[in-house]
C-alpha positions in Angstrom: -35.6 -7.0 13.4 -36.0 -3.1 13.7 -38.5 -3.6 16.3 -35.5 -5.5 18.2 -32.9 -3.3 18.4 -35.2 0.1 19.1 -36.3 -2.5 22.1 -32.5 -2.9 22.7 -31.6 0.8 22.9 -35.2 1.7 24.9 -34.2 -0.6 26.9 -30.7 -1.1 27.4 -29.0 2.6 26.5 -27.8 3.4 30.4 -26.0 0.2 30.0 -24.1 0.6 27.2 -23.3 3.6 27.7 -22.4 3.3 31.6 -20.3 0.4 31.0 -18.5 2.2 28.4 -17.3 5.0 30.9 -17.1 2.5 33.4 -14.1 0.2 31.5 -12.4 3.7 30.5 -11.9 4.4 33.8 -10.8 0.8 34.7 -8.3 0.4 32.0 -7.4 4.5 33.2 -6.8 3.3 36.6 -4.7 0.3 35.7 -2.8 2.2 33.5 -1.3 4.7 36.3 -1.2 1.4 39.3 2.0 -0.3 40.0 0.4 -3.1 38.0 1.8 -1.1 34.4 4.8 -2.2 34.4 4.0 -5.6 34.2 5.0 -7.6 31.2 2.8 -9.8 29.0 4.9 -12.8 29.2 8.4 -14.1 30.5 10.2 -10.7 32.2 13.3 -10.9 29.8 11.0 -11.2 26.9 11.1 -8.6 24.2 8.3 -7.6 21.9 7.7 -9.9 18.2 7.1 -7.0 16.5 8.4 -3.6 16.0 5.8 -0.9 17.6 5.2 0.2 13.8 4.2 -3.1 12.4 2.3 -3.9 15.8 0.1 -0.4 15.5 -0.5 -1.4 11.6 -1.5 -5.1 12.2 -3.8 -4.0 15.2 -5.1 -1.1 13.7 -5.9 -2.7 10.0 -8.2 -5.5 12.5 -9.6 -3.1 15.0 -10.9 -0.5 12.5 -9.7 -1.1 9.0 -12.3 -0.7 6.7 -14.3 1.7 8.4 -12.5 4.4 7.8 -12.9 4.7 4.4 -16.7 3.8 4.8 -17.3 6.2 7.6 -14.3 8.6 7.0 -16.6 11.5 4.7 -20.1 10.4 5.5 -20.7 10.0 9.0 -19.6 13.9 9.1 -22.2 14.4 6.9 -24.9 12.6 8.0 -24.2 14.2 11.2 -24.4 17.9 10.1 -27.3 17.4 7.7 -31.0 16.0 8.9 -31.2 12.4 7.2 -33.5 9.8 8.1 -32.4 9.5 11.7 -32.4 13.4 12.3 -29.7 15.4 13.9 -29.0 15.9 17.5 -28.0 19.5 17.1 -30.6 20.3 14.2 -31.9 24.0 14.3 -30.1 24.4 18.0 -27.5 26.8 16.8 -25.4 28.1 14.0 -23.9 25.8 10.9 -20.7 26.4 12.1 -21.2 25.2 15.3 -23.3 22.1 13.9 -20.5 21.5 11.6 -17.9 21.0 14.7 -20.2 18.8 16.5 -21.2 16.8 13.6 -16.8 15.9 13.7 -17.1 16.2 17.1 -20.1 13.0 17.4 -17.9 10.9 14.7 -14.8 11.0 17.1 -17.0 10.1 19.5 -18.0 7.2 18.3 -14.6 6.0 16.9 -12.3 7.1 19.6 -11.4 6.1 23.4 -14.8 4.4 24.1 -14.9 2.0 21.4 -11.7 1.2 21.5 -12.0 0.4 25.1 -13.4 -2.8 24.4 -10.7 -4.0 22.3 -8.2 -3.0 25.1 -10.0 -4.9 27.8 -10.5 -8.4 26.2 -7.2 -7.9 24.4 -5.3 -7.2 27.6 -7.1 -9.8 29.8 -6.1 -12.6 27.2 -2.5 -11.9 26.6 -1.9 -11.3 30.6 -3.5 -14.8 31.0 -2.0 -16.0 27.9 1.5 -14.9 27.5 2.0 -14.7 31.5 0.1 -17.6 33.3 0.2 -20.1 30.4 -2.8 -20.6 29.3 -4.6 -21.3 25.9 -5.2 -18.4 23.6 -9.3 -18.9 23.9 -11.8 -16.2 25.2 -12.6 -19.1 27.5 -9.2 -18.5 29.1 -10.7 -14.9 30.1 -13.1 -16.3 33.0 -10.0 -18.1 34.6 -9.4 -15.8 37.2 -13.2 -16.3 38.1 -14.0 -19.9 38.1 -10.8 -21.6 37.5 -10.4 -25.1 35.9 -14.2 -24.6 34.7 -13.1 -23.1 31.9 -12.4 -26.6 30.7 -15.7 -27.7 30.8 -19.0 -26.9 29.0 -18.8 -23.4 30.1 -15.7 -22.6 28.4 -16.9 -24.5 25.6 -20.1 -22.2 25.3 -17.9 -19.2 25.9 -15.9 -19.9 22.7 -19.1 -20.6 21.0 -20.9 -18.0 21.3 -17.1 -15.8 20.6 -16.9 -18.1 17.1 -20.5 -17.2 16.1 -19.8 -13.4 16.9 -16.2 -13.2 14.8 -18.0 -15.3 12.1 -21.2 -12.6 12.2 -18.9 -9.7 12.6 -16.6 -10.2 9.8 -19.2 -11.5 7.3 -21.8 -8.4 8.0 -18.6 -6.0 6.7 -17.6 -8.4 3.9 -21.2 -7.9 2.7 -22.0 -4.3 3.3 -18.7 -3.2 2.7 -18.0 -4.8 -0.9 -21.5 -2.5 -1.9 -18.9 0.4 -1.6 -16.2 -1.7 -3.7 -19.3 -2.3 -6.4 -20.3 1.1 -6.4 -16.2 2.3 -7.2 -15.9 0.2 -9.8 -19.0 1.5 -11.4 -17.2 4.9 -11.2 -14.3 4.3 -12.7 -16.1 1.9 -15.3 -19.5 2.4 -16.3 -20.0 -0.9 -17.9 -19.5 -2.6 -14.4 -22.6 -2.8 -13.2 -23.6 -2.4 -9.6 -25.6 -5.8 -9.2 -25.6 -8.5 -6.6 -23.0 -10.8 -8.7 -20.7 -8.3 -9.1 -20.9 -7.9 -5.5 -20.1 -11.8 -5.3 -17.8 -11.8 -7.7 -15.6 -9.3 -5.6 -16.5 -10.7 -2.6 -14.8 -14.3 -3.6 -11.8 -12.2 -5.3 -11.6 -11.0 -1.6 -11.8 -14.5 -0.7 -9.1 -15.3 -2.5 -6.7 -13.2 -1.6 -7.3 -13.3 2.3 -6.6 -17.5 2.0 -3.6 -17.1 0.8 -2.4 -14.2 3.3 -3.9 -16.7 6.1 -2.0 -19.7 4.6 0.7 -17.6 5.1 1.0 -16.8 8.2 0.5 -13.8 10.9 4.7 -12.8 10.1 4.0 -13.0 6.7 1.0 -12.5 5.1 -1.2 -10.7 7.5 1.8 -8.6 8.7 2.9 -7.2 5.3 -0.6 -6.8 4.3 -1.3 -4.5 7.2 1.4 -2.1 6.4 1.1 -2.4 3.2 -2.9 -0.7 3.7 -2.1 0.8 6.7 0.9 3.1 4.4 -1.5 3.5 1.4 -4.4 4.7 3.7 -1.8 7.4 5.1 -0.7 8.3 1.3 -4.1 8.6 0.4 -4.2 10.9 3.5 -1.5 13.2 2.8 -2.7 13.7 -1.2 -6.0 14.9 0.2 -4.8 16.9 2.8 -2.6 19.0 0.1 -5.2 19.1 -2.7 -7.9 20.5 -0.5 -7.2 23.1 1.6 -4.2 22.3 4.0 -4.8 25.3 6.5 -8.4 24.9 7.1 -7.5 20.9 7.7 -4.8 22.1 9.9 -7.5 24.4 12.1 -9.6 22.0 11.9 -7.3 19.1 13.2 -6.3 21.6 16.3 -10.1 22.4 16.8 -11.4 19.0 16.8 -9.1 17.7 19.1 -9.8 20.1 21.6 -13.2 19.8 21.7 -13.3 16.5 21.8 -10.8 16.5 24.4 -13.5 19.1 26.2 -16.6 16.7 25.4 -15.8 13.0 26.1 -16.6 13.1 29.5 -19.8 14.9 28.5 -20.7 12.9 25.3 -19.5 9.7 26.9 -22.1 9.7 29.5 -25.2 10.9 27.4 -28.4 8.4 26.7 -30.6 11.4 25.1 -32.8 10.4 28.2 -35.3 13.2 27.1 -34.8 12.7 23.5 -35.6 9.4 23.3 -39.1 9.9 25.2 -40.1 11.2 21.7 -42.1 14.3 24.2 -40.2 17.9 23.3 -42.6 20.7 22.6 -40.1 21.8 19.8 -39.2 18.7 18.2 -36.0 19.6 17.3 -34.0 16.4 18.5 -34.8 13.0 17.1 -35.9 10.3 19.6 -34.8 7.3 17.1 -31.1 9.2 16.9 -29.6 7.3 19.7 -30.7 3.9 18.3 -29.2 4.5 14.8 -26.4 5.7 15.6 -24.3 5.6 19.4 -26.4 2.5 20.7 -25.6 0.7 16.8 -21.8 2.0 17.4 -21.6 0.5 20.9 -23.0 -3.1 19.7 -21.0 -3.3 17.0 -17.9 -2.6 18.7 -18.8 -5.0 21.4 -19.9 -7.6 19.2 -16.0 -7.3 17.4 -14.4 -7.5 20.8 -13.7 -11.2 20.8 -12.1 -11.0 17.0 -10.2 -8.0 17.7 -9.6 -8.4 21.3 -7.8 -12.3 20.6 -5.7 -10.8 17.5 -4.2 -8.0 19.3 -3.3 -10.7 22.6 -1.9 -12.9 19.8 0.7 -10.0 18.5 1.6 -8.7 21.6 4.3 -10.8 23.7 6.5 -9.3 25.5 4.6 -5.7 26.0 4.4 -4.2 29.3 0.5 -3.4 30.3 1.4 0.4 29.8 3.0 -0.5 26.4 0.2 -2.5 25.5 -2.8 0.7 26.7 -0.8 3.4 24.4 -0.6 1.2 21.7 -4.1 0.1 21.4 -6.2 3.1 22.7 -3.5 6.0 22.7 -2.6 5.8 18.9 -5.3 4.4 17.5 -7.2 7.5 18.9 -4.8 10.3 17.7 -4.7 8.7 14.0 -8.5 8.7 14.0 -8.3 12.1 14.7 -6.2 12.5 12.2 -8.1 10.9 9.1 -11.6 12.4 10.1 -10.2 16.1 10.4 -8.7 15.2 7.0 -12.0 13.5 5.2 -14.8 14.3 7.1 -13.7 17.6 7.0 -13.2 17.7 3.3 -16.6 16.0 2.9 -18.3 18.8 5.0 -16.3 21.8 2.7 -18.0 19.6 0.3 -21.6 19.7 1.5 -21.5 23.8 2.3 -20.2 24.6 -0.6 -23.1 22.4 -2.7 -25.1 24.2 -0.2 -24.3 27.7 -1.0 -24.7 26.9 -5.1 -27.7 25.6 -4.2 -27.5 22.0 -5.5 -30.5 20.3 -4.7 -30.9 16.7 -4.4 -33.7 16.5 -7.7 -30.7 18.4 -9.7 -29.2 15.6 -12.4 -25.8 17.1 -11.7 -24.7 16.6 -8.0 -28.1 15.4 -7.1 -29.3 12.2 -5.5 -28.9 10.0 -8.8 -26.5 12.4 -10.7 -23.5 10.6 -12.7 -21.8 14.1 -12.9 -21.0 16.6 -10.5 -21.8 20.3 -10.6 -19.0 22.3 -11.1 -17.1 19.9 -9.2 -19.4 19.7 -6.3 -21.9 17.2 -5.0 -24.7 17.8 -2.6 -23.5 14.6 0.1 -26.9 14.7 2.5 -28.5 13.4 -0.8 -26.6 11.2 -2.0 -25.9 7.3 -1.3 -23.6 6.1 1.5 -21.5 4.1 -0.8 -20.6 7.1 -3.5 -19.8 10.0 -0.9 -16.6 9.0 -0.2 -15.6 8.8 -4.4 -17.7 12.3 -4.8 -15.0 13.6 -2.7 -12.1 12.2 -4.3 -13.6 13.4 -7.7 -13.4 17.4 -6.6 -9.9 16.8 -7.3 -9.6 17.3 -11.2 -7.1 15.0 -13.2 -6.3 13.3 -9.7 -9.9 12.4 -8.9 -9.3 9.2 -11.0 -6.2 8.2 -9.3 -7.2 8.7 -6.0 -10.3 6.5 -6.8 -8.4 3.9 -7.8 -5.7 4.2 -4.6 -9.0 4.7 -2.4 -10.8 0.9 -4.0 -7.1 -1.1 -3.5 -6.8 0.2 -0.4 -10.4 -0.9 0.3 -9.9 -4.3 -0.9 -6.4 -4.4 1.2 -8.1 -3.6 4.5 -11.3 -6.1 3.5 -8.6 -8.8 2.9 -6.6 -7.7 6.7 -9.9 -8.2 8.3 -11.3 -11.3 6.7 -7.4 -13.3 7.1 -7.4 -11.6 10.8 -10.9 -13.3 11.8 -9.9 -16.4 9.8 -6.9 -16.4 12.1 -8.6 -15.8 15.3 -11.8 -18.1 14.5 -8.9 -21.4 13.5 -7.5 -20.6 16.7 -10.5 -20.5 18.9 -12.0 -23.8 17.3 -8.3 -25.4 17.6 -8.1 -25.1 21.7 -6.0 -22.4 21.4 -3.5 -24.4 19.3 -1.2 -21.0 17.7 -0.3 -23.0 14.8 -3.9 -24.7 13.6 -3.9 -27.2 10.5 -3.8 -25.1 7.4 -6.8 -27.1 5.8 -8.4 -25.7 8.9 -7.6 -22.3 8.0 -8.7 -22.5 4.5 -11.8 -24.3 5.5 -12.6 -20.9 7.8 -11.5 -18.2 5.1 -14.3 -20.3 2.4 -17.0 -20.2 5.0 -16.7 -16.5 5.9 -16.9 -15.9 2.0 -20.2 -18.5 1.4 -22.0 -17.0 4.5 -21.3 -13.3 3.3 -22.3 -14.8 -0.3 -25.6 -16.5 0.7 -26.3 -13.3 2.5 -26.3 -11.3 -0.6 -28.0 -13.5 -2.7 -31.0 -14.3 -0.4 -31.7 -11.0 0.7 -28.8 -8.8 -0.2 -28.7 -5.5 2.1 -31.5 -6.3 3.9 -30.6 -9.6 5.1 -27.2 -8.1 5.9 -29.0 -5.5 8.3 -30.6 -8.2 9.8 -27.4 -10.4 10.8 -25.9 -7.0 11.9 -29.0 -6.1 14.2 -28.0 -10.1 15.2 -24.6 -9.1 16.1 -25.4 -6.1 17.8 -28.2 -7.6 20.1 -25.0 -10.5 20.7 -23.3 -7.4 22.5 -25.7 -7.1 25.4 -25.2 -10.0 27.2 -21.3 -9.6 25.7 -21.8 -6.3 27.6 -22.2 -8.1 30.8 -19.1 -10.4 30.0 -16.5 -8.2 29.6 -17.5 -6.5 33.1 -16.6 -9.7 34.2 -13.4 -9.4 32.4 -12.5 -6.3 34.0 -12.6 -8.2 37.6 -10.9 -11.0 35.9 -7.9 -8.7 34.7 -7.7 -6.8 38.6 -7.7 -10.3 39.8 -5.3 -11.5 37.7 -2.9 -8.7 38.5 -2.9 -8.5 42.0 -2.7 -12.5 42.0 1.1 -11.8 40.0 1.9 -9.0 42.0 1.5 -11.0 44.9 -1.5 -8.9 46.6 -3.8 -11.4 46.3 -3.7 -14.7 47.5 -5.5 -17.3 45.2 -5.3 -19.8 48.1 -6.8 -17.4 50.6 -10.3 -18.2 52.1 -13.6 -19.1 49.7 -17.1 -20.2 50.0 -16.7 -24.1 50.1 -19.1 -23.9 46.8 -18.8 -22.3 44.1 -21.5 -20.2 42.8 -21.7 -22.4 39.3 -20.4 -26.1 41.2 -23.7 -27.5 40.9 -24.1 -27.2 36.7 -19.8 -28.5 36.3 -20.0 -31.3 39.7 -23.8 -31.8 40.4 -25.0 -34.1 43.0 -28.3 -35.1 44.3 -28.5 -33.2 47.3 -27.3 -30.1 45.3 -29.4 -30.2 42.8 -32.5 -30.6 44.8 -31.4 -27.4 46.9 -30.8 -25.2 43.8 -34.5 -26.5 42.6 -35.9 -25.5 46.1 -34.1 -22.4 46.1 -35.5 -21.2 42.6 -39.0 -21.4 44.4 -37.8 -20.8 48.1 -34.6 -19.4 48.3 -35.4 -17.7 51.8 -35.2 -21.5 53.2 -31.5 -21.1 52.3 -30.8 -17.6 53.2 -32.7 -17.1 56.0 -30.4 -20.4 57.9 -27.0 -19.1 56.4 -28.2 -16.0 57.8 -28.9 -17.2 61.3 -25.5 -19.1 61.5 -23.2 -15.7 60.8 -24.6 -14.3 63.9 -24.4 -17.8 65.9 -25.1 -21.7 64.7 -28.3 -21.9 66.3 -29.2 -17.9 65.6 -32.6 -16.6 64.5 -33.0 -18.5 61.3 -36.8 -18.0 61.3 -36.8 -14.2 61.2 -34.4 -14.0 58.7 -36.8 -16.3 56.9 -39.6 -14.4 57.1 -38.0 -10.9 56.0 -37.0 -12.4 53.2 -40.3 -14.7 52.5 -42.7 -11.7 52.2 -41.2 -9.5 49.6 -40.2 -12.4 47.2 -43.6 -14.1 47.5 -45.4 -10.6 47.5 -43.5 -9.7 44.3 -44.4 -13.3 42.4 -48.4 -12.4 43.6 -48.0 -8.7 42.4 -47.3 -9.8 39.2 -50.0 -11.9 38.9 -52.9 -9.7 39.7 -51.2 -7.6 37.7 -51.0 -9.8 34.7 -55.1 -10.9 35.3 -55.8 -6.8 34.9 -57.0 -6.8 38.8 -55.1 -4.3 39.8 -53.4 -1.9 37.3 -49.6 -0.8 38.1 -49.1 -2.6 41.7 -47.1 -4.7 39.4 -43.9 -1.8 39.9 -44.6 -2.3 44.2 -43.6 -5.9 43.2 -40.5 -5.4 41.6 -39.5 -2.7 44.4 -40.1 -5.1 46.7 -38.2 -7.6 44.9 -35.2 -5.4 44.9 -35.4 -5.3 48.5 -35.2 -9.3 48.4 -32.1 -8.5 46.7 -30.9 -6.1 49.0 -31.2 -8.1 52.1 -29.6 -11.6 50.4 -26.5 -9.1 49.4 -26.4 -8.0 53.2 -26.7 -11.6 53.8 -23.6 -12.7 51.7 -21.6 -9.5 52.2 -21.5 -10.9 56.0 -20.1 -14.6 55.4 -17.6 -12.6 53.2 -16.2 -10.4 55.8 -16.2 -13.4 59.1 -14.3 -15.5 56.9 -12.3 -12.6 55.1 -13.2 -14.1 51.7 -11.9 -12.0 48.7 -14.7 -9.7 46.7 -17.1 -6.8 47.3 -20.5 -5.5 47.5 -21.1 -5.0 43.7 -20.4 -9.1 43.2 -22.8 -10.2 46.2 -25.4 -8.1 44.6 -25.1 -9.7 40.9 -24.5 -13.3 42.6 -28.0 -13.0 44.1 -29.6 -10.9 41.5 -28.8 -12.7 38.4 -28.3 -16.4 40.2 -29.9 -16.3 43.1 -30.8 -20.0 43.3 -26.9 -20.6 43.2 -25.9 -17.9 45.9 -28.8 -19.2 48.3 -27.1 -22.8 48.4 -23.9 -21.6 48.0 -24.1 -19.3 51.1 -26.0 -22.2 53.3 -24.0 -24.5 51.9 -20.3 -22.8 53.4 -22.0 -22.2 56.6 -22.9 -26.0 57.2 -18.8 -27.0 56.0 -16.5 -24.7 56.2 -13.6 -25.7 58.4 -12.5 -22.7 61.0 -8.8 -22.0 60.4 -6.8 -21.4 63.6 -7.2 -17.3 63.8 -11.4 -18.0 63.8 -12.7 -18.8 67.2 -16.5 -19.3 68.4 -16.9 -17.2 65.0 -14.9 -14.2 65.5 -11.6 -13.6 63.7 -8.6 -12.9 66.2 -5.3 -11.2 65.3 -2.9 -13.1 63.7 -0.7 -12.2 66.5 -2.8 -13.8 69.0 -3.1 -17.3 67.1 -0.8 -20.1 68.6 0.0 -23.0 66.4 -1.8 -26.1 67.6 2.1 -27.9 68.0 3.2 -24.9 70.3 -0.2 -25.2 72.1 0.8 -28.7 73.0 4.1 -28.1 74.0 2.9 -25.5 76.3 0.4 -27.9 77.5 2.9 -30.8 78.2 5.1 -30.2 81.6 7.6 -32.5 80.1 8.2 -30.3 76.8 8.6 -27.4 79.1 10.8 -29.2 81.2 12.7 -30.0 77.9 12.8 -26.3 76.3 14.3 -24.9 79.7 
């Protein structure tokens, strides 16, 4: 499983983190159209919830638990040189490494993961709440293919969403009740940290989350989230006073500046040279990326679905705007917030350990120590699960208390995120339905608990590492998805605003027709097409220019690279010629190229909605489809009355075929004068 995801991040890093930038500045874009003032449902309706119990509910599903998980150690793991090494090790002074190290955990829980909560969240309640249709992530590809969503696509759309919720939220029920297991075990020794203790809370979690989903999204999961969502801010405010309130307050005022100054910078970085594993000085670790961005980014991907469906469910009635500062706006300033607060208390922490030099073989504040050392633990040394309770012990007589705040505020956000994908996966395996039987919804809650319980007792954090590296590879071709969600949601827009018409001129096929409505003919030409698909090009390309044009020529241009490539490969794969292998695949690409141009063309004659960057996915990722598709409208489609010997005239100069008669009858004119 390792092997899998360092494959993943090799691999796949430019796209996760170029798509991330890319839907930032889609949803930034929409934000400032005309499009923001739309509403998410009826134009007289108002919101269902007040914006304070809307923030809490979609804030206690989005991030929840991970606050208190991540809140003190990813600071620290940042700053100091764990396993995974530190990207700003030895560079420059502790100081500096120490803002960075906040700086990097910002990073990864600010705008650009919450981006993908915005997107798949927006997209269903605009399609939801405004066009009427079922709340189901099958509902998102509407604006793309239509009534298909109805069909076996749709069905594997919510699937594949179901598996991914189910994943998601049983991977944090698992790793994070190791944190619950280990507080307990601090407050009372005789509760051990074992793997049915770990069960045991798990069910008790169980328990609780049933009966809040039983209840209801007004009543249950609503009070629970402010109920968490207000101890997590109490919690806050007691630390922020015991430590030290004016370095929190610097900090706070630093932090966001630099991260304000470094998200373009940060958001667009792949350690390209890191990750080669090749620097003279060593002093950047090429395994960083995969163990910590490229993780963040499948994992935040992978919750989309979950997330994305229970903040469309809550939010009727919001305008797009309202909707953006809600979910990506707040969420981002509050995160902030806590991680100026704990992480920067956690790193006090670790320098201070430092300087009274606390080692991790020490029995007091070491790696296995029970009791601190003067107060102090040395965090880089010690295990995930106790940093967070070594910093709420500094705090004398409070320590205790804020250990036992810090475990039922745990439990409260493990219960909000367990009802929440209880709630979401009822409704995805109900149609939609927004009321789904309750047997239904206890019958999800139990399974989330037995999968996270078979987890731990088969191969307890090992086996929960392996469903996570599971979920995260689930994000890539997620990844490719929600870019389709993104045209989707422009589409869906304009369509409302009434600049796009959605009866305008298409390709007489579409793209996936042959899978939904197959017939024999079709069939055969998609088959052809996988091994020929310049038969198909080459004559849609002669008829653009003319109906008889130069079919052959086109043909042959496009004949040579994709046969070439396929034979490149080959020697190449028999050892007979070492590296022509890459002149295949350029080649290939220039297949590509040309079948774009090819499509781009029948776009623009018959003024058929779309652009560049979709002809060159159609034909890249499903080119057997596009090469019948685009020979397939050239042999049927019906001329409208402005298209003439194929050339589009001015609507101005287009007569209506009843006028033309008229004008052509001596009688009507007789009649008219």
């Amino acid at each position: 499983m390792a092997e899998w995801k360092t494959w993943i991040t090799a691999t796949f890093t430019w796209m996760y983190i170029g798509t991330q930038d890319a839907w930032a500045v889609f949803i930034i874009v929409l934000y400032f159209s005309k499009y923001g003032n739309m509403k998410l449902g009826k134009p007289d309706e108002k919101p269902e919830f007040k914006d304070a119990t809307y923030f809490t509910m979609l804030f206690a599903a989005g991030i929840g638990i991970g606050l208190f998980y991540f809140g003190v150690a990813e600071p620290v793991w940042h700053y100091a040189p764990g396993k995974h090494g530190n990207r700003y090790w030895d560079r420059y002074t502790d100081n500096q490494r120490a803002q960075d190290s906040i700086n990097l955990t910002l990073f990864h829980w600010g705008i650009h993961g919450w981006i993908v909560y915005v997107v798949v969240g927006l997209l269903l309640a605009f399609v939801g709440y405004r066009q009427g249709l079922p709340m189901t992530m099958r509902s998102c590809m509407y604006p793309l293919i239509g009534d298909k969503i109805y069909g076996w696509m749709g069905d594997a759309i919510d699937i594949i969403s179901v598996v991914c919720t189910m994943f998601g939220v049983c991977t944090s029920l698992g790793l994070g009740v190791m944190q619950l297991n280990a507080g307990v075990h601090r407050l009372e020794s005789s509760v051990e940290v074992s793997t049915l203790n770990q069960i045991i809370i798990i069910w008790c979690v169980t328990a609780c989350a049933t009966v809040s989903v039983i209840s209801g999204l007004k009543l249950g999961i609503r009070r629970l989230s402010e109920t968490c969502f207000a101890l997590g801010v109490f919690i806050m405010m007691l630390v922020f006073f015991f430590d030290s309130p004016w370095h929190t307050l610097n900090l706070l005022v630093q932090s966001t500046g630099y991260y304000m100054q470094t998200v373009i910078q940060l958001g667009f970085h792949t350690d390209a040279f890191a990750q080669l594993g090749n620097a003279p000085d060593g002093k950047e670790n090429p395994g960083w990326m995969d163990a910590w961005t490229i993780f963040y980014w499948g994992w935040w991907i992978a919750w989309s679905p979950f997330v994305g469906m229970f903040i469309a469910k809550i939010s009727r009635g919001r305008t797009i705007r309202q909707f953006i500062n809600a979910t990506l706006t707040a969420p981002v300033a509050f995160s902030i917030l806590w991680f100026s607060v704990f992480g920067g208390a956690g790193l006090k922490m670790e320098r201070d350990a430092t300087l009274a030099n606390i080692t991790c073989d020490l029995p007091k504040g070491g790696t296995n120590a029970t009791e601190s050392l003067n107060g102090l633990f040395r965090l880089s040394c010690r295990d995930k699960n106790d940093m967070w309770f070594d910093v709420m012990s500094q705090y004398g007589d409070m320590g205790s208390f804020l250990s036992v705040l810090s475990l039922i505020g745990i439990v409260l956000y493990f219960v909000t995120s367990s009802d929440s994908g209880s709630l979401v996966i009822d409704c995805l395996s109900a149609n939609g339905d927004p009321k789904p039987p309750v047997l239904q919804r206890v019958f999800w809650a139990l399974t989330e608990g037995a999968t996270a319980t078979a987890l731990l007792y088969v191969g307890e954090e090992k086996a929960l590492n392996a469903l996570q590296t599971v979920s995260i590879a689930s994000g890539v071709p997620y990844t490719i998805m929600l870019c389709f969600m993104c045209v989707a949601l422009w589409r869906a827009v304009k369509v409302e605003a009434g600049d796009l018409d959605p009866n305008g001129p298409q390709f007489t096929t579409g793209l996936l027709d042959v899978l939904s409505i197959p017939t024999v003919e079709s069939v055969c030409k998609v088959i052809i097409s996988i091994f020929a698909p310049w038969y198909s090009m080459g004559t849609a390309a002669g008829m653009v220019e003319k109906p008889n044009g130069r079919k052959w020529t086109h043909m042959l241009i496009m004949a040579l690279p994709f046969y070439a490539c396929i034979s490149m490969l080959v020697l190449e794969r028999l050892y007979v010629f070492s590296g022509i292998c890459y002149v295949g695949w350029t080649l290939l690409f220039g297949f590509f190229a040309y079948a774009t141009g090819v499509r781009n063309s029948i776009r623009e004659k018959y003024e058929i909605n779309g652009n560049v960057a979709e002809d060159f996915f159609a034909v890249m990722v499903l080119y057997p489809f596009a090469a019948y598709q685009m020979e397939h409208h050239m042999k049927n489609h019906k001329p409208t009355n402005h298209i003439q010997n194929g050339h589009c005239l001015p609507e101005s100069c287009c007569i209506p075929l009843g006028e033309m008669e008229k004008l052509m009858d001596p009688d009507a004119r007789k009649t008219d004068v």
